[in-house]
N, C-alpha and C positions, 0 to 999 in steps of 0.2 A: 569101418564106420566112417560116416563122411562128418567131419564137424565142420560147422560154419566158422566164418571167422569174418566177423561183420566192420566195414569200413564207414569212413565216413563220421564218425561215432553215432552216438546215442539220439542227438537232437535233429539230427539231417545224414541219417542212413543212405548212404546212395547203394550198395549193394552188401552181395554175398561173397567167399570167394571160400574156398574148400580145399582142405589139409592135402589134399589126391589129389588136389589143380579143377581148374575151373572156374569160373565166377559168371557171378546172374547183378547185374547192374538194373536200378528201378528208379524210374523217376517217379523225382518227390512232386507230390502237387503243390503249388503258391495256398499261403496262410495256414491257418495251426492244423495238425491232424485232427484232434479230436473233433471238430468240427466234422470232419469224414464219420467218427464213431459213432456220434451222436445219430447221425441218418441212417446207420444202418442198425442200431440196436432197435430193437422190436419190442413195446412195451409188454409187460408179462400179464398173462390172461389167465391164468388161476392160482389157486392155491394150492401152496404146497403141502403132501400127505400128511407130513409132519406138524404142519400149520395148524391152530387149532381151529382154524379156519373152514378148512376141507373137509366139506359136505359130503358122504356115502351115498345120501340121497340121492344129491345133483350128480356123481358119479353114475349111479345107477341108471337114471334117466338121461344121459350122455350115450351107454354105452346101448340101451333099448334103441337108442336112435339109426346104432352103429350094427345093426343084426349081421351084414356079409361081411363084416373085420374080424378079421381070425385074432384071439385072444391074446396073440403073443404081439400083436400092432397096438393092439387096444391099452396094454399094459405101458406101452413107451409111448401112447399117448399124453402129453404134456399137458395138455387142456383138460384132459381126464384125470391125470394121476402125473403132475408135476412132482418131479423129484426123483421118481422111477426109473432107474436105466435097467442094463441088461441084466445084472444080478441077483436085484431085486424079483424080474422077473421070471427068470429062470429058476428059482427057488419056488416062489410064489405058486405056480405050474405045476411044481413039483410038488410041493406040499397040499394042494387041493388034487391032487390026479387028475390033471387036465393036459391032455395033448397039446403044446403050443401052436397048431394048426387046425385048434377046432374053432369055428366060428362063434360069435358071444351069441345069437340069437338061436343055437341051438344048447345051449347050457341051460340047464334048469334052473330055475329062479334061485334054488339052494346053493348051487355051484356059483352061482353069478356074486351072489351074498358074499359066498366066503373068499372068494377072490378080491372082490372090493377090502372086506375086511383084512384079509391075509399082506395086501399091498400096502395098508396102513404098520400094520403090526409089526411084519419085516422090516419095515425102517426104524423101528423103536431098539428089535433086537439085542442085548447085551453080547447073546453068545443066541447065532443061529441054529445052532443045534438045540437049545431049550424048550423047543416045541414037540422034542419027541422024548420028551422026558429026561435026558442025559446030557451030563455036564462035560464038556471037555475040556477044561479048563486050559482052552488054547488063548480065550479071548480075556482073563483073569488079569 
């Protein structure tokens, strides 16, 4: 395992240099870094599942928009369903019997529904297995 071991210090990094040998040298740009942060952070365009914010509705009609996105794009959609990464939907798929390579505009309105819903729900979850009734008291 390669650990860095960073010179320079903290406030003016000039590189890397590695337990095994090697080193990656980086010029620093003139005045404060965050300045650099600031331009490339990208202001946040919706709401998060969890948020009581985030509308099913406007989910729904994001994803009507979206017919040729295979449902496992749609779900790591962030515009759609911010907060959602891959475990979320991988369960999610799972739990509505959905092929992660079926497209959203051939899902029936019912399937579409509970998928919307099921992406909210999963992020609540205490213990993800309590949707099939049983307790495994792993998450306790």
């Amino acid at each position: 395992m390669l650990n860095p071991i960073f010179s320079g210090g903290c406030s003016h990094l000039t590189g890397l240099g590695f337990a095994r040998g090697g080193s990656k040298e980086f010029p620093m740009p003139e005045g404060p870094s965050i300045v650099i942060l600031k331009e490339l952070v990208q202001p946040y365009r919706g709401a998060d599942v969890m948020n009581d914010k985030w509308d099913p509705r406007k989910a729904r009609i994001k994803l009507k928009e979206l017919p040729d996105m295979l449902v496992c794009d749609a779900l790591l959609n962030q515009e759609i369903f911010a907060g959602v990464g891959n475990i979320i939907k991988n369960e999610v798929l799972f739990r509505i019997r959905v092929h992660p390579e079926s497209k959203v505009g051939a899902l029936p309105s019912r399937k579409l529904g509970e998928m919307i819903k099921e992406a909210r729900n999963y992020s609540f979850d205490k213990d993800p297995t309590s949707w099939k009734g049983e307790e495994t008291g792993f998450f306790l």
